[in-house]
ZABA-436793 format. One line per field, with one value per atom (N, C-alpha, C): residue number from 0; atom name; x, y negated, z negated. Coordinates in steps of 0.1 Angstrom, whole numbers, plus 2048, in hexadecimal, padded with zeros to 3 digits. Layout:
% residues N
i <- (NUM | ...)
at <- (CA | ...)
xx <- (X | ...)
yy <- (Y | ...)
zz <- (Z | ...)
***
This chain:
% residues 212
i <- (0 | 0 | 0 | 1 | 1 | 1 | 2 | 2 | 2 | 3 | 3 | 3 | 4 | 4 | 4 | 5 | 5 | 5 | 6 | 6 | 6 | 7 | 7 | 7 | 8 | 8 | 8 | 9 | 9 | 9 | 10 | 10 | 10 | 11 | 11 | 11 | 12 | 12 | 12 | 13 | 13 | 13 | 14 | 14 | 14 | 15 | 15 | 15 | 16 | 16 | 16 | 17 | 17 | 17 | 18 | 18 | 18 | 19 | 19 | 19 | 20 | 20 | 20 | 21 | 21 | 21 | 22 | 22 | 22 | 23 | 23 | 23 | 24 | 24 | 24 | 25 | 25 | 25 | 26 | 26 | 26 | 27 | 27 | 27 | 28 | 28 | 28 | 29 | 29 | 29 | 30 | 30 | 30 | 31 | 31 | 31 | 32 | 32 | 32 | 33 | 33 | 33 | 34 | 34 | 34 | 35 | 35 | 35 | 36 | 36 | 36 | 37 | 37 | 37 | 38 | 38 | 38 | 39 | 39 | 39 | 40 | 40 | 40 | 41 | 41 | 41 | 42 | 42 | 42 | 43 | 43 | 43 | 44 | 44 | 44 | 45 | 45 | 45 | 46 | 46 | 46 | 47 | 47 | 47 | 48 | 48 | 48 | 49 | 49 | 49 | 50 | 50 | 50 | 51 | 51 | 51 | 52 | 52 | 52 | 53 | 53 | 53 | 54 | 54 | 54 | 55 | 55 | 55 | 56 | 56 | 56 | 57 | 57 | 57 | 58 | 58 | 58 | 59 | 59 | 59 | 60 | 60 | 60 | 61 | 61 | 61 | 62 | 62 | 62 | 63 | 63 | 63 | 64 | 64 | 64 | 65 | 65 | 65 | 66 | 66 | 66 | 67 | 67 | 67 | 68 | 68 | 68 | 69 | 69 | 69 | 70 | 70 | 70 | 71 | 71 | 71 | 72 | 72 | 72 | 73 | 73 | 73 | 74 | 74 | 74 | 75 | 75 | 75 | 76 | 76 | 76 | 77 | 77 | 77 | 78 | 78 | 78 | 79 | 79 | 79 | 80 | 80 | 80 | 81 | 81 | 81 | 82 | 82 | 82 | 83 | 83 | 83 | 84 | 84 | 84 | 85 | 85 | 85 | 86 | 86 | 86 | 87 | 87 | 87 | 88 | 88 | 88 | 89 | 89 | 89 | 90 | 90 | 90 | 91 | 91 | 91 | 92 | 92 | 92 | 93 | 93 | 93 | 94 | 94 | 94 | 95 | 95 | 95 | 96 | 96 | 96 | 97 | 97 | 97 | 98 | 98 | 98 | 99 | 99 | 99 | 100 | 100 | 100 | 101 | 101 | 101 | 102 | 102 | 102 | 103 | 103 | 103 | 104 | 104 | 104 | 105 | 105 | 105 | 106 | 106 | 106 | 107 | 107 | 107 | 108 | 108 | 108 | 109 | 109 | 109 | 110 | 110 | 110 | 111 | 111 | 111 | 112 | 112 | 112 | 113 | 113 | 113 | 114 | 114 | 114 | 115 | 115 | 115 | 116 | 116 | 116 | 117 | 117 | 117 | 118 | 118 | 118 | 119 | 119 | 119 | 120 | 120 | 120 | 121 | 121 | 121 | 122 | 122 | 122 | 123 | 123 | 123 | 124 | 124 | 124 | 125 | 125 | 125 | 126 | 126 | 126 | 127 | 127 | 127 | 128 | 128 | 128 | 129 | 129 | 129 | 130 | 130 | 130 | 131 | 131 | 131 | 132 | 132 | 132 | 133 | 133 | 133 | 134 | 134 | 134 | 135 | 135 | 135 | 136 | 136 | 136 | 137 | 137 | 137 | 138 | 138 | 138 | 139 | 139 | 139 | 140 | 140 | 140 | 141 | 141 | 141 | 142 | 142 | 142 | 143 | 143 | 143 | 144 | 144 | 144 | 145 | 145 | 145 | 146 | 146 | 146 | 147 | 147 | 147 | 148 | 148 | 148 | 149 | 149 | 149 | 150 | 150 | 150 | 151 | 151 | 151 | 152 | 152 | 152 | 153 | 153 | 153 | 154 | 154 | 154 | 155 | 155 | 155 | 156 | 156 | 156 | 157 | 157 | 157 | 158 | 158 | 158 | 159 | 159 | 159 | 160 | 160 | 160 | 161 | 161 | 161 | 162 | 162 | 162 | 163 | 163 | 163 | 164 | 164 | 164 | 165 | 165 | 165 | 166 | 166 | 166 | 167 | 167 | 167 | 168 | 168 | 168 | 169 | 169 | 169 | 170 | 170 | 170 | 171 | 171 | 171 | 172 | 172 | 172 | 173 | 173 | 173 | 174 | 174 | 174 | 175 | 175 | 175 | 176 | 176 | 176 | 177 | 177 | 177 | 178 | 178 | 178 | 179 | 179 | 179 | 180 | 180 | 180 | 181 | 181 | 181 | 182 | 182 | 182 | 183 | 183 | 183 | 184 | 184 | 184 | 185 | 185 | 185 | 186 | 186 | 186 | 187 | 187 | 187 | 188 | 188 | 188 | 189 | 189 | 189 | 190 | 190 | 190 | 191 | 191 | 191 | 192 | 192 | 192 | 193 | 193 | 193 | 194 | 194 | 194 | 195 | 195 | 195 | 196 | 196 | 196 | 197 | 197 | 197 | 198 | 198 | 198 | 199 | 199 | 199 | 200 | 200 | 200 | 201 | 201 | 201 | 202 | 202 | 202 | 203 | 203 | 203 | 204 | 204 | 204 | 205 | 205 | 205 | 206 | 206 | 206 | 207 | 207 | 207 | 208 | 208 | 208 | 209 | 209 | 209 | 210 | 210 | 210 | 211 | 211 | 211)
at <- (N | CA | C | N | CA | C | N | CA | C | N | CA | C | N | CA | C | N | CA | C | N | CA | C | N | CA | C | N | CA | C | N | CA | C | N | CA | C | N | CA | C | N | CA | C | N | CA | C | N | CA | C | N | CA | C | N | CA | C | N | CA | C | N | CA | C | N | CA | C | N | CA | C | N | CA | C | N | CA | C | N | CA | C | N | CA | C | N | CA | C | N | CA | C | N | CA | C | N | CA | C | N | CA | C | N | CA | C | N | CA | C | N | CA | C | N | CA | C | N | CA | C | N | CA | C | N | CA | C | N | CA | C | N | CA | C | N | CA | C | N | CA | C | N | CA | C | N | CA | C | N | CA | C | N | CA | C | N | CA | C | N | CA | C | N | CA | C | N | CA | C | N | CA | C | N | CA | C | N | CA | C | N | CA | C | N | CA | C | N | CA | C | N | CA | C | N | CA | C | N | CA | C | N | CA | C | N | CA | C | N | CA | C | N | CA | C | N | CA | C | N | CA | C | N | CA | C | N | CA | C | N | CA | C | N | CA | C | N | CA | C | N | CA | C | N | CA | C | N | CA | C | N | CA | C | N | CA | C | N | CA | C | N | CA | C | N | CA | C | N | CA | C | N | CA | C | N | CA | C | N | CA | C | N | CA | C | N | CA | C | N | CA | C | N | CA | C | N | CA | C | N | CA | C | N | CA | C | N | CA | C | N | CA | C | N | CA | C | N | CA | C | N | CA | C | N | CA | C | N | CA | C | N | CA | C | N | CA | C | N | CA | C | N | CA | C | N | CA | C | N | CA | C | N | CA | C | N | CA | C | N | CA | C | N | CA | C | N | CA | C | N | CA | C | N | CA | C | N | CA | C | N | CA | C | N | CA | C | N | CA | C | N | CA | C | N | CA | C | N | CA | C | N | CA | C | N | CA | C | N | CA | C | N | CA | C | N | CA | C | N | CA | C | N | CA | C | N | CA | C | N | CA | C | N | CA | C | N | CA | C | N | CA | C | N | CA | C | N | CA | C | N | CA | C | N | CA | C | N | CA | C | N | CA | C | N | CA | C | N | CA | C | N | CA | C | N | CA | C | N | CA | C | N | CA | C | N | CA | C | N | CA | C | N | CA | C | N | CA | C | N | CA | C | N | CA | C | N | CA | C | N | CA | C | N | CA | C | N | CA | C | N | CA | C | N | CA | C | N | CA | C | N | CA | C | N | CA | C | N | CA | C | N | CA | C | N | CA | C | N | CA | C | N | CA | C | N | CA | C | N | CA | C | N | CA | C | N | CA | C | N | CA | C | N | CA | C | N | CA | C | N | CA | C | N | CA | C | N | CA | C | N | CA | C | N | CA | C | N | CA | C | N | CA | C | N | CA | C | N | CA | C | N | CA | C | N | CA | C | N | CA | C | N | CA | C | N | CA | C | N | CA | C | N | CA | C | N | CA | C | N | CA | C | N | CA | C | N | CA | C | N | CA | C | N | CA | C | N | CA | C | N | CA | C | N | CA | C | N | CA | C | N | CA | C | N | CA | C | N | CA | C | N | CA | C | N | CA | C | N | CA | C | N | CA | C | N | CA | C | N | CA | C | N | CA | C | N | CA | C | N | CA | C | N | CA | C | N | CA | C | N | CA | C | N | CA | C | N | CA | C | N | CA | C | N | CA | C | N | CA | C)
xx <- (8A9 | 8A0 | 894 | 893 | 886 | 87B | 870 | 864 | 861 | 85F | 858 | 847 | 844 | 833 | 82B | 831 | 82F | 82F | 839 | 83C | 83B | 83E | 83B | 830 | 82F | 81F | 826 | 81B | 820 | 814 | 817 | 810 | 80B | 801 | 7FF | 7F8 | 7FE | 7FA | 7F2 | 7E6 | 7DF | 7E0 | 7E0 | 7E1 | 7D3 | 7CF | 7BF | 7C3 | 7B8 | 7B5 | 7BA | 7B5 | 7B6 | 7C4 | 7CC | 7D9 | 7E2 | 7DB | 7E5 | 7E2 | 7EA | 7E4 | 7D5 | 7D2 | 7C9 | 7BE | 7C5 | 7BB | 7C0 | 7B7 | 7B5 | 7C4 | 7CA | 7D5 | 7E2 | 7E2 | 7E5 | 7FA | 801 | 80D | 819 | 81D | 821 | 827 | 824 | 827 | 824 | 818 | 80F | 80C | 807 | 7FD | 80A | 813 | 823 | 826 | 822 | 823 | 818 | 80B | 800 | 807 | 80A | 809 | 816 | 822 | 82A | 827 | 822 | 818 | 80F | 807 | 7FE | 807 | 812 | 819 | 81C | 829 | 82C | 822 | 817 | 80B | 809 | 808 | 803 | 811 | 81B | 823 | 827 | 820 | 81F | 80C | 80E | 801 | 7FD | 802 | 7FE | 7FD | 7F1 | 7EE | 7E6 | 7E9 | 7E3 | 7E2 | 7D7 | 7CF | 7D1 | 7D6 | 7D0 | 7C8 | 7BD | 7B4 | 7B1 | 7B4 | 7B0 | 7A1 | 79C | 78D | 784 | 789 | 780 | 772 | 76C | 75F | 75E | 752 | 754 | 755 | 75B | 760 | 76B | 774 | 77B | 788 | 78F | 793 | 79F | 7A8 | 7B2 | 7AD | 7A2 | 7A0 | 7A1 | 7A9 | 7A7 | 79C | 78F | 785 | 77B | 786 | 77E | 77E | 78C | 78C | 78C | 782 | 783 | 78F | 78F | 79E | 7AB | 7AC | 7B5 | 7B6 | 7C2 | 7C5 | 7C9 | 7C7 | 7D2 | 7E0 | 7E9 | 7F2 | 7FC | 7F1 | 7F3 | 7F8 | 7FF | 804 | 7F9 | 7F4 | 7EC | 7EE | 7EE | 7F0 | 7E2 | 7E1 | 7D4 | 7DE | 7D2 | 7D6 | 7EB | 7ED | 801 | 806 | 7FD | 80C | 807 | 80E | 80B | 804 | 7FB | 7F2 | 7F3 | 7F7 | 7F4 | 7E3 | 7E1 | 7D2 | 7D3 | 7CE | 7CA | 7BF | 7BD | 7B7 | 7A7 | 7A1 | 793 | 79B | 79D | 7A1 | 79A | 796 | 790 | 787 | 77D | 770 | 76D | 768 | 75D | 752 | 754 | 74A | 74B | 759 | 75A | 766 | 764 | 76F | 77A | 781 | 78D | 791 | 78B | 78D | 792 | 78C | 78C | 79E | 79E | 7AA | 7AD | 7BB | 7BD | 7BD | 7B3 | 7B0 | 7BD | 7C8 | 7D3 | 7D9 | 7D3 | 7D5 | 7CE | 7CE | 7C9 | 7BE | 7B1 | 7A9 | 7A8 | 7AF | 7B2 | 7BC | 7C3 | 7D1 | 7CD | 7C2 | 7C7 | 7BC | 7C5 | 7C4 | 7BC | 7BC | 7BA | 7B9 | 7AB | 7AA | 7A5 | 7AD | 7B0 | 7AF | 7A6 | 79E | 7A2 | 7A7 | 7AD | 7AB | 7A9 | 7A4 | 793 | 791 | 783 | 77A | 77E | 77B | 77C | 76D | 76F | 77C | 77A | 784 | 79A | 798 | 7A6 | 7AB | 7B5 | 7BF | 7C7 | 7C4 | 7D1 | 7D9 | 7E8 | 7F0 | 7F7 | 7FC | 800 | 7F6 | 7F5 | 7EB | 7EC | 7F8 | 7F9 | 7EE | 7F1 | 7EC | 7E5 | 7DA | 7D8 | 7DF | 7DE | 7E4 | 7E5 | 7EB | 7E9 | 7DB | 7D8 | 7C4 | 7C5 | 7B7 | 7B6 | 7BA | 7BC | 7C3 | 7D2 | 7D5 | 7E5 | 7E6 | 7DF | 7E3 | 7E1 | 7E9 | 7E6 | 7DF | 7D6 | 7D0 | 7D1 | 7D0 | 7D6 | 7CE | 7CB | 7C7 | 7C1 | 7CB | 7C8 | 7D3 | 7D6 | 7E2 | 7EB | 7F5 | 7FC | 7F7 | 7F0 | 7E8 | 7E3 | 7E2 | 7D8 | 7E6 | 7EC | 7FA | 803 | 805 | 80A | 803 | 7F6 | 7EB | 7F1 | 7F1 | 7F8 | 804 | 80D | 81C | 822 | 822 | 827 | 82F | 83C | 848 | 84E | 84F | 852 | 847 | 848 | 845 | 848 | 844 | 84D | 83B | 843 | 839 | 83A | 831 | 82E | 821 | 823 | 818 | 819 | 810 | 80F | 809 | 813 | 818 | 82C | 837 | 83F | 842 | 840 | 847 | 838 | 82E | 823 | 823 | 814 | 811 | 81A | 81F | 82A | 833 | 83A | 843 | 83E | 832 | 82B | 829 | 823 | 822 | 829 | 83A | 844 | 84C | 849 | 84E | 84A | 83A | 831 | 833 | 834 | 836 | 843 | 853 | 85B | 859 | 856 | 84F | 847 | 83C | 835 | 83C | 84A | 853 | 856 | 850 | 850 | 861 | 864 | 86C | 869 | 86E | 867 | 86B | 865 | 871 | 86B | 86F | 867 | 86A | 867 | 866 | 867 | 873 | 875 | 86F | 873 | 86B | 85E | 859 | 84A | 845 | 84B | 840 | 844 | 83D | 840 | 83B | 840 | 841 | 838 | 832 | 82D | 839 | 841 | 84D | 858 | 85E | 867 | 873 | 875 | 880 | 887 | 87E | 87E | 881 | 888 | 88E | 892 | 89F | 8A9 | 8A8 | 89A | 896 | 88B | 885 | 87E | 887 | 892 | 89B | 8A1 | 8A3 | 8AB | 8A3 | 895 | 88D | 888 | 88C | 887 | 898 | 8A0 | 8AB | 8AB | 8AA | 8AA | 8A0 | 895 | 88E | 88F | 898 | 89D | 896 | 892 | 885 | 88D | 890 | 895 | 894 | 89A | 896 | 89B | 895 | 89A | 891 | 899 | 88F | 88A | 880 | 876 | 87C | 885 | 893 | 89A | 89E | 8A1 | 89C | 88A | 883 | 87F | 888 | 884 | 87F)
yy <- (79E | 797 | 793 | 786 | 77E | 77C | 77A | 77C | 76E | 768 | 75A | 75A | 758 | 753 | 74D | 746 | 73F | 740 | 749 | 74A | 75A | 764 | 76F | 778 | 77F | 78A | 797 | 79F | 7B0 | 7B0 | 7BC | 7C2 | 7D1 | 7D7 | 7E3 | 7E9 | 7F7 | 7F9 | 809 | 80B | 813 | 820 | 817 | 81D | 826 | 830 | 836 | 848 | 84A | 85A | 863 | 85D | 867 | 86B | 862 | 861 | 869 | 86E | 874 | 885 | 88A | 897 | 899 | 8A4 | 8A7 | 8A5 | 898 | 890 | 89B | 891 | 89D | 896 | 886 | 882 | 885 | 88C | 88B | 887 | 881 | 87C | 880 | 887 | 896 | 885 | 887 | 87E | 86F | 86E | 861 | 85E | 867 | 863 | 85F | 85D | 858 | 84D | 843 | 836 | 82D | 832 | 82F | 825 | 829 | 821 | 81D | 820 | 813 | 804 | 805 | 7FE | 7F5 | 7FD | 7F2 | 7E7 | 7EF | 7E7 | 7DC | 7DE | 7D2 | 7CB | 7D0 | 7C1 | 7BA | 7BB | 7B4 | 7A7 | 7A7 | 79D | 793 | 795 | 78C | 784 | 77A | 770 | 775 | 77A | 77F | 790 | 797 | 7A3 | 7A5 | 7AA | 7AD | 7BD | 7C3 | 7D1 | 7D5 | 7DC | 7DD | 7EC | 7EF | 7FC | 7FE | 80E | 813 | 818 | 812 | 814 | 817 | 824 | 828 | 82A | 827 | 82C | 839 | 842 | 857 | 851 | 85C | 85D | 853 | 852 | 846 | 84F | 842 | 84B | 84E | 84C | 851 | 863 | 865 | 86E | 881 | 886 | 894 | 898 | 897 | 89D | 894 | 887 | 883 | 885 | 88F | 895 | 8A2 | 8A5 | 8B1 | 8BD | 8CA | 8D1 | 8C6 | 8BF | 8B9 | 8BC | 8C1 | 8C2 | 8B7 | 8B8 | 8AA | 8AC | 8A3 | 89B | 8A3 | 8A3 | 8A1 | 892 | 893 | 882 | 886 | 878 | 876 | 868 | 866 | 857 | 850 | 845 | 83B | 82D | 828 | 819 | 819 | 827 | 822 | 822 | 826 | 829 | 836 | 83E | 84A | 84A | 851 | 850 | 861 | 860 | 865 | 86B | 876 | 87C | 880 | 87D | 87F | 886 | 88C | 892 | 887 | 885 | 87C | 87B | 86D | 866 | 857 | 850 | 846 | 840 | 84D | 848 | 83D | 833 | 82A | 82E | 82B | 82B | 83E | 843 | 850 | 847 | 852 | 852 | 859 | 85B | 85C | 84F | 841 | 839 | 82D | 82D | 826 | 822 | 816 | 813 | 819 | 81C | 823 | 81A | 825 | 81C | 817 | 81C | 813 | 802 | 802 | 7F3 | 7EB | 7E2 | 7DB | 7D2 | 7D2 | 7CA | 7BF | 7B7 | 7AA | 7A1 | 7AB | 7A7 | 7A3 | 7AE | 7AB | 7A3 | 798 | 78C | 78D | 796 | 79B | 7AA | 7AF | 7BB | 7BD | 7C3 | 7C2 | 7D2 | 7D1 | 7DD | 7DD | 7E7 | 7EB | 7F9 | 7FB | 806 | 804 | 7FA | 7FE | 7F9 | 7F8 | 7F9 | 808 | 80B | 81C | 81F | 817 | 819 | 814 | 80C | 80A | 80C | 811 | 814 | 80A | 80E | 801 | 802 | 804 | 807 | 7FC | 7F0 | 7E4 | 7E0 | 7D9 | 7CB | 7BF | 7BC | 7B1 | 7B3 | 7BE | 7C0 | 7CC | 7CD | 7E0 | 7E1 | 7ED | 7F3 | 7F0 | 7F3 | 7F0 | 7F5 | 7EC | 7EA | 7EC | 7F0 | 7F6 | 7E2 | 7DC | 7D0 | 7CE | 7D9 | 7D5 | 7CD | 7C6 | 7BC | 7C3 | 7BF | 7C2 | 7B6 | 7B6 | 7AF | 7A7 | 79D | 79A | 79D | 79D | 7A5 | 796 | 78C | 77D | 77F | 786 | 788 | 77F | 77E | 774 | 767 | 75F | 753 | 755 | 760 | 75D | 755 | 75E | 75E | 753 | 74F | 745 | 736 | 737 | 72C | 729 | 739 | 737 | 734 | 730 | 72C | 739 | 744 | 750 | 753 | 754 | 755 | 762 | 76A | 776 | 783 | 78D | 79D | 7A4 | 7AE | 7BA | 7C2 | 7CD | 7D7 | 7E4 | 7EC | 7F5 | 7FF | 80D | 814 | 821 | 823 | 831 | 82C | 831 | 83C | 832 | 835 | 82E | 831 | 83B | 83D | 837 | 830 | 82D | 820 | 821 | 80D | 809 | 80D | 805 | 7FF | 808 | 803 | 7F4 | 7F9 | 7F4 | 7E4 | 7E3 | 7DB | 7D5 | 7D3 | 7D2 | 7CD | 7D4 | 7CC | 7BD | 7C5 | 7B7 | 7AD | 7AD | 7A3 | 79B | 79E | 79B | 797 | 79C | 794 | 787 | 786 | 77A | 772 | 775 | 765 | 76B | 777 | 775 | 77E | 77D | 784 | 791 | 796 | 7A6 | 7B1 | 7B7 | 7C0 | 7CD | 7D9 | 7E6 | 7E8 | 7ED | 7F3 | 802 | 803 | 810 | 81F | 81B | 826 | 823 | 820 | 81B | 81D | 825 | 82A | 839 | 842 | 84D | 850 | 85A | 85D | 868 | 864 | 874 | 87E | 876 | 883 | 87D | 87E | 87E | 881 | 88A | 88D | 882 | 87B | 86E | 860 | 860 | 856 | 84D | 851 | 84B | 848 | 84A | 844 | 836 | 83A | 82B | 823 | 822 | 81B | 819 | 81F | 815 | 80E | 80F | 806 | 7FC | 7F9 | 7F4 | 7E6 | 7EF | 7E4 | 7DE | 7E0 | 7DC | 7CC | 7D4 | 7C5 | 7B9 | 7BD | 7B6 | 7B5 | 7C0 | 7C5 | 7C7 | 7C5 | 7C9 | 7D6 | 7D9 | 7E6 | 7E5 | 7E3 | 7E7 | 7EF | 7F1 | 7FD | 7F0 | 7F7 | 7EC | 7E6 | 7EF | 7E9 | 7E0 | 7DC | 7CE | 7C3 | 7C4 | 7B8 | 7B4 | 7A8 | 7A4 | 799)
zz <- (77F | 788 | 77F | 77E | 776 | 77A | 77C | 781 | 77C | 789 | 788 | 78D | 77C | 77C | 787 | 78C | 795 | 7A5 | 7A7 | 7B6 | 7B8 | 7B0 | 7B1 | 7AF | 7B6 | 7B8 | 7BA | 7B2 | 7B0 | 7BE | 7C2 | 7CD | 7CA | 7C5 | 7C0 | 7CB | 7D0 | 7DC | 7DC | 7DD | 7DD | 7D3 | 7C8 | 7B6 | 7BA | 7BB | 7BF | 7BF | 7B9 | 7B4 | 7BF | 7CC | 7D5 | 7D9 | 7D9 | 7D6 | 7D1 | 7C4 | 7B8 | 7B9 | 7B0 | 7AE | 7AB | 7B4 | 7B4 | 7BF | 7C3 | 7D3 | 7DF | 7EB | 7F1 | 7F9 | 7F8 | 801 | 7F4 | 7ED | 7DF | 7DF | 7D8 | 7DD | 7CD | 7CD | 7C4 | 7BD | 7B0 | 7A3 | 7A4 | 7AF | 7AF | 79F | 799 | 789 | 784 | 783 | 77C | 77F | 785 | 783 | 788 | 77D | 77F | 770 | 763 | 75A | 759 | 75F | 760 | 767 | 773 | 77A | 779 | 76B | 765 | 757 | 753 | 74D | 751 | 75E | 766 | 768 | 76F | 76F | 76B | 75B | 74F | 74C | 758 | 755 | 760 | 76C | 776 | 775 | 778 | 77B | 789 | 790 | 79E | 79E | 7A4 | 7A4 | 7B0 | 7B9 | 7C3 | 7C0 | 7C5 | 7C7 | 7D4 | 7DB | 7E5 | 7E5 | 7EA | 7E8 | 7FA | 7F9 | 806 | 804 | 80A | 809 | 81B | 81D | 82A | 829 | 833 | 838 | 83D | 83A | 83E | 84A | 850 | 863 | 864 | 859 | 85F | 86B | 874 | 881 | 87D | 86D | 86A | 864 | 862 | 858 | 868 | 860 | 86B | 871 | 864 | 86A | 875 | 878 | 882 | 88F | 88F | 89C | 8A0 | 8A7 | 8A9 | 8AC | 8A4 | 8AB | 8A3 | 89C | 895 | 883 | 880 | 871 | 868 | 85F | 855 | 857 | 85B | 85C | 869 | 874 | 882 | 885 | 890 | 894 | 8A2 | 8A1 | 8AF | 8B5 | 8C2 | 8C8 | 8CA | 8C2 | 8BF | 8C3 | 8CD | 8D3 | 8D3 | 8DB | 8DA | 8D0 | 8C8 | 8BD | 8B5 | 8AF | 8A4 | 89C | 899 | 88E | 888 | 87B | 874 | 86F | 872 | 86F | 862 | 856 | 847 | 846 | 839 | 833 | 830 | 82E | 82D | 81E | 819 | 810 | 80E | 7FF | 7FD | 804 | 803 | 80C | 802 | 807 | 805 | 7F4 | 7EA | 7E2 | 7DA | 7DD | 7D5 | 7C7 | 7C1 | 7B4 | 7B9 | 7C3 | 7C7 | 7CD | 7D4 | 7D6 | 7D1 | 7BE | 7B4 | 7B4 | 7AD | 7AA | 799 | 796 | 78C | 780 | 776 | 76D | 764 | 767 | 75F | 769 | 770 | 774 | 76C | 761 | 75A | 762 | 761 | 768 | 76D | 760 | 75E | 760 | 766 | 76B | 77B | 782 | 78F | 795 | 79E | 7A6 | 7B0 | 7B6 | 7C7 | 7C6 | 7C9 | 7CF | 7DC | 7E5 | 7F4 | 7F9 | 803 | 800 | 813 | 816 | 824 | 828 | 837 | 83B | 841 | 83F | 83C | 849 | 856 | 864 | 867 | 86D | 872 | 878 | 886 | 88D | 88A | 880 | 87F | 872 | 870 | 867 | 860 | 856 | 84E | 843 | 843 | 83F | 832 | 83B | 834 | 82B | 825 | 819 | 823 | 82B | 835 | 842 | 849 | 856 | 85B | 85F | 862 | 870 | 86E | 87A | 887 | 892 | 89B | 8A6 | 8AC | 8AF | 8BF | 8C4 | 8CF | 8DD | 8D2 | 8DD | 8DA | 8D3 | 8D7 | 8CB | 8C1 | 8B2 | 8A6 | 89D | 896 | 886 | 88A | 87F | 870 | 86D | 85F | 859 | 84D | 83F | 83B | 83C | 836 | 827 | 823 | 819 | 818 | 821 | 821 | 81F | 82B | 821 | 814 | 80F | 802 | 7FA | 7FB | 7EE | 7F3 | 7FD | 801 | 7FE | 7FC | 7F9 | 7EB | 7E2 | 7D4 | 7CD | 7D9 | 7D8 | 7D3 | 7DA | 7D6 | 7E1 | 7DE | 7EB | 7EB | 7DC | 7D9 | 7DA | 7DA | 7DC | 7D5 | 7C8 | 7CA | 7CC | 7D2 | 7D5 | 7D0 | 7CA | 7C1 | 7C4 | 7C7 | 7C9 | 7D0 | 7D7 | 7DE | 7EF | 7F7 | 7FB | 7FD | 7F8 | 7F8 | 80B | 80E | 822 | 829 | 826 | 82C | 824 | 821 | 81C | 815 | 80B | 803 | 80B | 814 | 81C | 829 | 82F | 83A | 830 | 823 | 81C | 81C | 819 | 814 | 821 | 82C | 83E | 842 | 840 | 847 | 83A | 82F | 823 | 828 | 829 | 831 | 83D | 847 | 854 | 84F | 84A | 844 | 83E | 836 | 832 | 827 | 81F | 812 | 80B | 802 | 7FE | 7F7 | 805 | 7FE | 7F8 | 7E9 | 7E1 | 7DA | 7E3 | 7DF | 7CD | 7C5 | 7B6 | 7B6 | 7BD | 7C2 | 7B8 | 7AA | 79E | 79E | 7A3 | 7A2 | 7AF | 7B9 | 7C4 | 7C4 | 7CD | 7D1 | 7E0 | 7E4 | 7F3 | 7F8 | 800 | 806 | 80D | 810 | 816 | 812 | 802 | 7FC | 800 | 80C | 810 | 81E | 820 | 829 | 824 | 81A | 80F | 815 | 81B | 821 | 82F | 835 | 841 | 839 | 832 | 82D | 82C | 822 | 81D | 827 | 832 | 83B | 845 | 848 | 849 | 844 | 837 | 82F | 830 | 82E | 830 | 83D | 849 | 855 | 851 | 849 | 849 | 843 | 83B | 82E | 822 | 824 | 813 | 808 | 7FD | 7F4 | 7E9 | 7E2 | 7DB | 7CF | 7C2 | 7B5 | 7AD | 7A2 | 797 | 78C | 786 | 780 | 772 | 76F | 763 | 769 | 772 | 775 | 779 | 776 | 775 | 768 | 766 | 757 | 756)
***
């Protein structure tokens, strides 16, 4: 698989401290494809960032509800929400993007989460909103403005945004293709339920040795 300069964009999806060992949302061998990651970058003309960047009290975080633990399922506007741990507040150094993304490489930093009240998973769309929509990001036009028809997607969390990333990117037109060695999962043992979500959509999946 060739990577065309032109029509193709990497999607780097919440490369950030909080993330990795050590954080408080931390995703067991996130810091492991921080610097293959920045490799690949350095060979597409398109680089998108996307950065979770909450505001304190945001309404995904546990401690915003009372009598609620981290990673409780709770029902927000009809659909499940996931309660976390308080992750990429706003203006901490767990929020930062990882300094092996090459600075210079990236195109678009796209900074999501960052409505008190709503959640956002995708780079395309946040979550679903107290009217029943769910929101565009503006993503799609951007890359579509730039004659970019292709996707691959790369990052943390592969059963959350990567995946969410990787739906709505297919839904919007684009051809969409996970970098399967280049994400990791918060519940690694739910593999085979992504992947077959991910096929339904017609997302693709290859390891980063066969993009050449």
């Amino acid at each position: 698989m060739t990577i065309d300069r032109l029509k193709d964009a990497l999607i780097v999806v919440d490369l950030q401290p909080d993330f990795m060992p050590g954080g408080p949302l931390a995703v067991a061998e996130g810091d492991r494809i921080a610097e293959p990651i920045g490799r690949l970058a350095r060979r597409f003309d398109v680089v998108v960032a996307t950065q979770d960047y909450h505001p304190a009290g945001h309404i995904s975080f546990a401690s915003s509800h009372r009598g609620r633990a981290p990673f409780e399922v709770m029902e927000l506007y009809g659909a499940q929400q996931v309660l976390w741990p308080d992750h990429c507040v706003q203006g901490t150094r767990g929020a930062v993007l990882h300094p092996a993304l090459p600075d210079e490489k990236i195109t678009l930093i796209l900074r999501k989460g960052i409505h008190p009240e709503l959640d956002s998973y995708s780079g395309f769309r946040e979550n679903l909103g107290p009217d029943g929509r769910r929101p565009s990001t503006g993503l799609a036009g951007w890359l579509k403005g730039r004659g970019v028809t292709r996707i691959f997607v790369v990052g943390l969390a592969r059963d959350f945004c990567v995946k969410f990333t990787a739906l709505d990117g297919a839904t919007e037109g684009f051809e969409s293709i996970v970098v399967d060695d280049l994400t990791r999962a918060v519940a690694p043992e739910k593999h085979a339920e992504t992947d077959a979500e991910l096929a339904r959509a017609g997302v693709k999946r290859v390891m980063s040795d066969a993009i050449g």
